[in-house]
Structure formats: structure tokens, C-alpha cells
C-alpha positions as CSV (number, residue, x, y, z in Angstrom):
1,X,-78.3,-3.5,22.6
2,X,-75.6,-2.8,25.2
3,X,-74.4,1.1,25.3
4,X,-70.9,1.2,26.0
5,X,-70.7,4.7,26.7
6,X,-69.6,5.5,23.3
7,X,-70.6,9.3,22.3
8,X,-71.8,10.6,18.8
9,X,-69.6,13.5,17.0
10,X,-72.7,15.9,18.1
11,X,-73.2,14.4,21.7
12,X,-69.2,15.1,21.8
13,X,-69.9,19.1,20.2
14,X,-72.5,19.7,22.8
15,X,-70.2,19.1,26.0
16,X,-67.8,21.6,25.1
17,X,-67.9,24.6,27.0
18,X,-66.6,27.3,25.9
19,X,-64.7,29.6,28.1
20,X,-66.0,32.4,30.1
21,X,-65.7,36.4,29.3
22,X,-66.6,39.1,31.1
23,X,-67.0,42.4,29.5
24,X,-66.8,46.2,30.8
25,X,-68.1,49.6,29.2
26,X,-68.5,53.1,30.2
27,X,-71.8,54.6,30.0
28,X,-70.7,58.0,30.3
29,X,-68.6,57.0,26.8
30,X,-71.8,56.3,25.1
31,X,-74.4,59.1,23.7
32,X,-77.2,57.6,24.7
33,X,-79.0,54.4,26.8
34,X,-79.9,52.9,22.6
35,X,-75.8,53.0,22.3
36,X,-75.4,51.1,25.4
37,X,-77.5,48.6,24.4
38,X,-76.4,48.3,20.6
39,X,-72.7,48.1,22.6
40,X,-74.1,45.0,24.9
41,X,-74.9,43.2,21.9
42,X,-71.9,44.2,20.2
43,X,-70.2,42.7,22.8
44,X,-72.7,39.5,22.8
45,X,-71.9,39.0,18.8
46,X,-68.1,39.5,19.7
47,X,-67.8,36.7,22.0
48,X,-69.7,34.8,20.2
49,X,-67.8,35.0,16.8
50,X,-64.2,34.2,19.3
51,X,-66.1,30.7,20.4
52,X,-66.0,32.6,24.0
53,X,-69.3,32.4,26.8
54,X,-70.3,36.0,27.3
55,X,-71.4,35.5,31.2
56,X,-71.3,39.2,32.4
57,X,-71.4,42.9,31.2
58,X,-70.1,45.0,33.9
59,X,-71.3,49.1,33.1
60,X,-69.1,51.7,34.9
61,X,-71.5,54.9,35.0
62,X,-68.9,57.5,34.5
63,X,-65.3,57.7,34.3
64,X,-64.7,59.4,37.2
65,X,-66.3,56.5,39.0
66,X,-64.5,53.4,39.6
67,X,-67.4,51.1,41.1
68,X,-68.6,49.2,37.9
69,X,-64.5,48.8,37.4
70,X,-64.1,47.4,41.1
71,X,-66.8,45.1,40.7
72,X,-65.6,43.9,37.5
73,X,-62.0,43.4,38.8
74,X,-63.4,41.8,41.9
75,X,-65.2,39.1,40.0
76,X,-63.0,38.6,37.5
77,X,-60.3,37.6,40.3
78,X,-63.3,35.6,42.2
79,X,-64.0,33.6,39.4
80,X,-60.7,33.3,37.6
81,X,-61.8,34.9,34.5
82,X,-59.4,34.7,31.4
83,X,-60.7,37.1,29.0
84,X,-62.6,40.7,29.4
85,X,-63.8,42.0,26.6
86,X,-64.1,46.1,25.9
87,X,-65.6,48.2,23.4
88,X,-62.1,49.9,22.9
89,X,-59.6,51.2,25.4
90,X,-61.0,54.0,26.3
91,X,-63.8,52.6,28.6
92,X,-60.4,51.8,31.1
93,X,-59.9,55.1,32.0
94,X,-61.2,55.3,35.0
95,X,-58.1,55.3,37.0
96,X,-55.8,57.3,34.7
97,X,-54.3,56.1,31.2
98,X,-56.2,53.7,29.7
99,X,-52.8,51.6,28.5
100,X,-51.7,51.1,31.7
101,X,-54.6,50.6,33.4
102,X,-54.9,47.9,30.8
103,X,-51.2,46.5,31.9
104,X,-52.3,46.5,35.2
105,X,-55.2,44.8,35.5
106,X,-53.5,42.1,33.0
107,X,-51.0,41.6,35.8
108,X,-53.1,41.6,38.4
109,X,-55.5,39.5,37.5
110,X,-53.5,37.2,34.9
111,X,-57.1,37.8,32.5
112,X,-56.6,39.2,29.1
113,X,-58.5,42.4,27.8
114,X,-59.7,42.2,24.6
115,X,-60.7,44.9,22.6
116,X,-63.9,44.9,19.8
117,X,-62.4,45.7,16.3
């Protein structure tokens, strides 16, 4: 039998990649290290349900300190992310207002921040 290439409906499914989010949460936000996790897989079930790759959870220790937020922005721009996903908008306000912060980074970095329901 000769194979011409052709692909099945489910070889076809399996190629598709879905695209790539990255996700942010402040741990200082959070009671405790359970509620971190049960966030992390918040987020996890989240992308999931929006056909979207979870491929990084960036954790910001406190809100007075913007080095999980730098790293985030950083790799976002590194690896032209589209879509960061966030607990709620709170978790931006490391740098001031959280809605502007929000404005922001969407300009700067031409990704989109999503936030949970």
C-alpha cells in the first residue's frame, strides 16, 4: 500500500499546539503555601478549560518586591508570550495600581492578562 502522506482526523488533532500562557501570582496575597498551590492548579485547570498550554507560573514573594514580576515580564517579551494568566488583579500590584500596571505591561509587551473568574 503506498502512503501518500494523507493524515487521519486524530493524527490531524494531535499536531495542534495550543498556544503558550504564562501565569503570575503573589504569594504574599495567599494565606498560606496549601493556597499557593490550590492557586497553581487553579491556574493549570484554567488554561486548560481556554485550549491554552500553561508553560510557566511566575510567584512574586511579596508585593513590595518586583523580581518574580521582572522575571515574568522579561520572559514574556523573550519568548513572545500572548497570554498571562492571573488569579485576579490584585497580584499586579507590585508597582502601584494594579489597572494600570495591567495597561502597561499589555502595551509593553503586546501579551494579554487574563484574569481567573
Amino acid at each position: 500500500m503506498t502512503d501518500y502522506g494523507l493524515r487521519t482526523p486524530t493524527d490531524r488533532r494531535e499536531q495542534v499546539e495550543l498556544p503558550r500562557a504564562y501565569a503570575y501570582l503573589c504569594e504574599d496575597l495567599l494565606v498560606c503555601r496549601s493556597e499557593v498551590n490550590r492557586t497553581k492548579e487553579r491556574l493549570a485547570r484554567f488554561a486548560a478549560s481556554s485550549n491554552l498550554e500553561l508553560a510557566a507560573v511566575f510567584v512574586g514573594q511579596d508585593t513590595r518586591s518586583t523580581a518574580g514580576f521582572g522575571r515574568l515580564f522579561e520572559a514574556v517579551v523573550r519568548d513572545e508570550v500572548k497570554v498571562v494568566l492571573v488569579p485576579s488583579v490584585l497580584h499586579l500590584m507590585v508597582l502601584g495600581s494594579p489597572r494600570r500596571i495591567k495597561e502597561y505591561f499589555e502595551a509593553a509587551t503586546e501579551a494579554r492578562i487574563i484574569t481567573m473568574p
